[in-house]
C-alpha positions in Angstrom: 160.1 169.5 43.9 157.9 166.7 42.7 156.3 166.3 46.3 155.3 170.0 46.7 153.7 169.4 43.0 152.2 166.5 44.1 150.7 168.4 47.5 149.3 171.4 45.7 147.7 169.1 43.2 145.6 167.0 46.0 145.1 169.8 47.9 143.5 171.6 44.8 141.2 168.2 44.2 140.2 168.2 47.2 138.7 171.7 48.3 135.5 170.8 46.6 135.1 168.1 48.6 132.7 168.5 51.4 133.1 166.8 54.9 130.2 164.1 55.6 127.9 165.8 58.4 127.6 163.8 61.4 123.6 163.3 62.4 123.1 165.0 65.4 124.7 168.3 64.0 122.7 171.6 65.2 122.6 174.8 63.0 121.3 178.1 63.7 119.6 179.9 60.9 118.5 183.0 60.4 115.6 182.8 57.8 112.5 185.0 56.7 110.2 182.9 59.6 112.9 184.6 61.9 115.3 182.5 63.5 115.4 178.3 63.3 117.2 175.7 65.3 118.3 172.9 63.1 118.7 169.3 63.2 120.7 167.6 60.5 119.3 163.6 60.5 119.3 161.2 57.7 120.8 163.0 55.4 117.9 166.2 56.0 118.0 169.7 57.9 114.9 169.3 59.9 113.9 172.8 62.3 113.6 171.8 65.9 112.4 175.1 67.0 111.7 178.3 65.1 111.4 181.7 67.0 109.6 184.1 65.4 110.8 187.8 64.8 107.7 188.8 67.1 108.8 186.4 70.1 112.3 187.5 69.3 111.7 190.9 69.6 110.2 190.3 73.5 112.3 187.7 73.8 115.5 189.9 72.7 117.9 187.9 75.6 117.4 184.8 74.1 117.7 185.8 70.6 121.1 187.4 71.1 122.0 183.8 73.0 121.0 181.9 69.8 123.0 184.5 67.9 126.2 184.6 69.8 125.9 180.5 69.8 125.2 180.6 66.0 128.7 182.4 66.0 130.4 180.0 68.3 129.0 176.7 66.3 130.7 179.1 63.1 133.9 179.7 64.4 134.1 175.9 65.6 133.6 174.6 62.8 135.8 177.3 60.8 138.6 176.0 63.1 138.0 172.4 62.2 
């Protein structure tokens, strides 16, 4: 029908359309300087903390935290 036509065309414009983020929005990254804490203000990522792999290592708790609330933030937002 012309209205399922009309549905798969909008929905096919939009996927490429990213969702503003909101400022405030916290990331966690894994990157080479081990694993950052991100910020997302004024249109930028800025790093609120970075934990090194060495503190990581002794601080192994806190890195699986980080981890397991990186995967939480993922799945949130998945299910958005």
């Amino acid at each position: 029908t012309n209205t399922q036509t009309l549905q798969a065309a909008l929905t096919e414009n939009n996927k490429d359309v990213k969702k503003p983020i909101a400022d405030g929005t916290v990331r966690y990254v894994n990157s080479r300087h081990g694993f950052e804490v991100q910020r997302y203000s004024s249109s930028n990522w800025l790093a609120v903390d970075v934990y090194t792999k060495d503190a990581c290592q002794s601080h192994e708790k806190t890195f699986r935290e980080m981890l397991d609330k990186k995967r939480q933030y993922e799945r949130l937002s998945r299910s958005i």
